[in-house]
N, C-alpha and C positions, 0 to 999 in steps of 0.2 A: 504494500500500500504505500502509498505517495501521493504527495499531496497534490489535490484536486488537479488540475491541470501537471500531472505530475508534478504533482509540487514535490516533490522532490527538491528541492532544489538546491542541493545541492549545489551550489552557485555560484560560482566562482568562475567569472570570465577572466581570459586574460588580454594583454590587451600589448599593441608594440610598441616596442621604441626606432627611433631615428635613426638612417644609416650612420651616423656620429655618436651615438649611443652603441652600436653594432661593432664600432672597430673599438670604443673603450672598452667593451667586455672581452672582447680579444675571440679569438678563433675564429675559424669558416663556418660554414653555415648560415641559416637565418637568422635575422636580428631578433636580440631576448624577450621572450614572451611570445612572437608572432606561431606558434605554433600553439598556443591554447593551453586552456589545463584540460583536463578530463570531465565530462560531463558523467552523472551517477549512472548513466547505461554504459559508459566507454570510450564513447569517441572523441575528440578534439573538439573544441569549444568552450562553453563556458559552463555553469556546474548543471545548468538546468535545460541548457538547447545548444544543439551543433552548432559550429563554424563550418563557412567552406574553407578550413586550413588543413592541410593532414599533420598526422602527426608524427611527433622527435622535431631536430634540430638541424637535419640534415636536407638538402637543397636539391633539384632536381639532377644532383650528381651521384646521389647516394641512399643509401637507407637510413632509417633511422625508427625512434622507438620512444615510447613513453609509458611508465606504469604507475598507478596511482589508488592512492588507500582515503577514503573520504566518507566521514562521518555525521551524520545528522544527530543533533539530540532533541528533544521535543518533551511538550510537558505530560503527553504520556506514552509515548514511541521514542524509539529509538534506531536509525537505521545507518549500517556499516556498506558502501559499495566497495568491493578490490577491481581494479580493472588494469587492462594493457592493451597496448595499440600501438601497431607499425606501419610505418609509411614508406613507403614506394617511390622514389625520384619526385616528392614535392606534389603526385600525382592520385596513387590512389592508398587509400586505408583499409587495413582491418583490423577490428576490436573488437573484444569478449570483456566479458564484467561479471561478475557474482555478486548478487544484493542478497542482503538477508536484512529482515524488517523485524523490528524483536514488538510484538504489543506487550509486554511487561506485565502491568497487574490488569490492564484492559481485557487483557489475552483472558482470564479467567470470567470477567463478565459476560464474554462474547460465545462463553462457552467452551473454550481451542483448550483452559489449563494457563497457569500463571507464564509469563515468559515465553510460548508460543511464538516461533518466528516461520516468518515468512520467507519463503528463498526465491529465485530469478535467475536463468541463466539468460544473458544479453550477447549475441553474436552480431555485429555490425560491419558492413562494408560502405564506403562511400569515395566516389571518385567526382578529381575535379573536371570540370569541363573546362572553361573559360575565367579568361582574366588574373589578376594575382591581388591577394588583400592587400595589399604594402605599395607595390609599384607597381605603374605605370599610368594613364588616366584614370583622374578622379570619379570620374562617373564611369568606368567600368568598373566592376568588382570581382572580387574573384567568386563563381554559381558552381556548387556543385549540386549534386544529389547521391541519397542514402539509402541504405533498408538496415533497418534492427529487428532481428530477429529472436522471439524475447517467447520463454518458456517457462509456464512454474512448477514449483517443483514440489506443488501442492496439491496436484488435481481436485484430491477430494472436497478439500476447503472450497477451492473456487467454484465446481460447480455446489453445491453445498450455499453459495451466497448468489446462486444465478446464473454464473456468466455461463456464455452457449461453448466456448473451447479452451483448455488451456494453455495454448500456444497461439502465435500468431507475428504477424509482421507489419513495422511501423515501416510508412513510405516516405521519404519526406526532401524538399529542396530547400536550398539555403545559400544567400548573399551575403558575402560580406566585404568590407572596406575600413582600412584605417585610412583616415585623412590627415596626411603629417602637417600640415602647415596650421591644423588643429587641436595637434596632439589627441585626436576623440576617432574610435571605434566603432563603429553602425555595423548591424547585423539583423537579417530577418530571416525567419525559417519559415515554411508552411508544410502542414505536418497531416497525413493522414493514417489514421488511427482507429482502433478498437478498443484500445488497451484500459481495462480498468484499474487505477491506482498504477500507472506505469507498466500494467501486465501482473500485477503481485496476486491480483484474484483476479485473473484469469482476461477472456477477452469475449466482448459481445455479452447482452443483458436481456432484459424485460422492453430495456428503453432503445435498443439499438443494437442489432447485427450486423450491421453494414461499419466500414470505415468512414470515419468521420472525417473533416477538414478544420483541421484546428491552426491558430499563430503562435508564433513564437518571437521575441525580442532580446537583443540585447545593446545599450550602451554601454562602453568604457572610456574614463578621459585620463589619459598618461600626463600623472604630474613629476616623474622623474623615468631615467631610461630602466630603471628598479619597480617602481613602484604605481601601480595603476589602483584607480576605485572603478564602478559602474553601477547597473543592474538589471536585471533579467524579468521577462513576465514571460507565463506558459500559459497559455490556454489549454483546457482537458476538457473533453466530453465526457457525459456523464450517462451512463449504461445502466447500472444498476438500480434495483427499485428499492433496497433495504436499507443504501445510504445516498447523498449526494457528493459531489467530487467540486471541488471548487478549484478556482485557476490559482496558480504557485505565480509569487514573487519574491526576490531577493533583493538585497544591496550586499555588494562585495568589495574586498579589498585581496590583490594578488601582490607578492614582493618576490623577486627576482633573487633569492639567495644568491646564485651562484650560476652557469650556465647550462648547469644542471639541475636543478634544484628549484622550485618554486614552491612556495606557501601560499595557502588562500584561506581566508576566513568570512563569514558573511552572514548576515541576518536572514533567517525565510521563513516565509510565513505561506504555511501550507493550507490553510484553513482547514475545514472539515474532513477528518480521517474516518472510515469506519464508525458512523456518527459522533463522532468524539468530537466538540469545536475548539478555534482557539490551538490551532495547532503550529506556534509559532516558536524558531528558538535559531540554536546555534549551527552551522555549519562547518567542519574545518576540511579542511584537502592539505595534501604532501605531494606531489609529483616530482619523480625524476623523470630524466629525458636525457638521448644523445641524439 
């Protein structure tokens, strides 16, 4: 489960720095940060919705790789995602994720037994077509497109709350641009879906078996070649008849430890879980990368 619009949200966009920023951190590759952190299903972007960036830190010369441990806490869930993703000459991606959703003492009201966690296997591919986020015109951007391929590993539970299967597959395209003369990050996704709570209970309801068309958002404004803020909104569709799903937003902060190395932390507010409201808290992420 995750919040309403997958709120999940895990959220933590990242955002670039300047090719002058790019030669002080030293080495080849992209400039720090322009490869994104890990979104809670795996792929490159920011915590809550893809980028069209791929991912690691290596350039259309080489490969490269990213893996990342990212933590939601909430006032009464709790959810851990592990994820990795490699990238292809700047070109195309693959990512896999493991989410487990723990409902804590809710778990026992819901009936599941205290501590009760949810699991998720997330497989993702996404390649770019056109453009580059960083350089070249401003008004082009760099468009890819995705599929996340997302499994629970609940059956029972999810049909148990409705949903019609539980596997299924997210389709989704997405733009993105840093404008350096602005230091600021524009990105839009447009996302078609089934997925209840992220896929965590399952796909398809009472209110909707078909894929839906949902947005995605995110800003970031780079106030050092380290250190960016933003924030992210998700819109979810909402399947099921036993609870509603409300859309996820965040505000974030990502810091460039090292070239390797990035931290994010961020507010999100997932609204309504598994009826439970008021489902707003902490976020933190780790990611390495080469």
């Amino acid at each position: 489960m995750v919040p309403r619009s997958n709120h999940l949200l895990l959220l933590a966009s990242v955002a670039a720095a300047s090719p002058a920023a790019a030669q002080q951190v030293g080495g080849s590759g992209k400039l720090l940060l322009t490869n994104g952190i890990s979104t809670v299903e795996g792929s490159s972007g920011g915590g809550l919705t893809p980028w069209a960036v791929i991912a690691g830190n290596e350039t259309r010369d080489g490969v490269g790789a990213q893996a990342a441990i990212t933590a939601v806490t909430l006032p009464d869930y709790d959810l851990a995602a592990f994820s990795v993703a490699i990238g292809f000459r700047d070109r195309m991606e693959v990512s896999y994720a493991r989410q487990a959703f723990d409902t804590n003492k809710v778990g026992e009201t819901l009936g599941l037994g205290n501590d009760f966690t949810f699991d998720q296997d997330v497989w993702g591919a996404k390649g770019k077509l056109v453009g580059d986020a960083v350089f070249g015109p401003a008004w082009l951007p760099a468009m890819a497109i995705g599929v996340q391929y997302k499994k629970s590993l609940d059956p029972l539970v999810a049909r148990a709350v409705g949903a019609r299967d539980r596997s299924g597959a997210d389709l989704y395209a997405t733009a993105t641009k840093l404008l350096l003369n602005y230091s600021l990050l524009v990105n839009a996704t447009v996302r078609a879906t089934k997925a209840n709570q992220l896929g965590l209970l399952g796909f398809g309801g009472p209110n909707g078996s078909r894929r839906r068309i949902v947005t995605e958002g995110s800003l970031a404004y780079q106030f050092s070649r380290r250190f960016v803020a933003g924030g992210e909104y998700r819109m979810k569709s909402s399947n099921l008849a036993i609870a509603r799903e409300d859309d996820a937003w965040d505000v974030y902060a990502a810091y460039g430890i090292g070239r390797h190395l990035t931290a994010t932390v961020a507010y999100a507010d997932l609204g309504s879980i598994a009826t439970v409201d008021g489902q707003r808290g902490l976020l933190v992420q780790l990611q390495g990368s080469f």
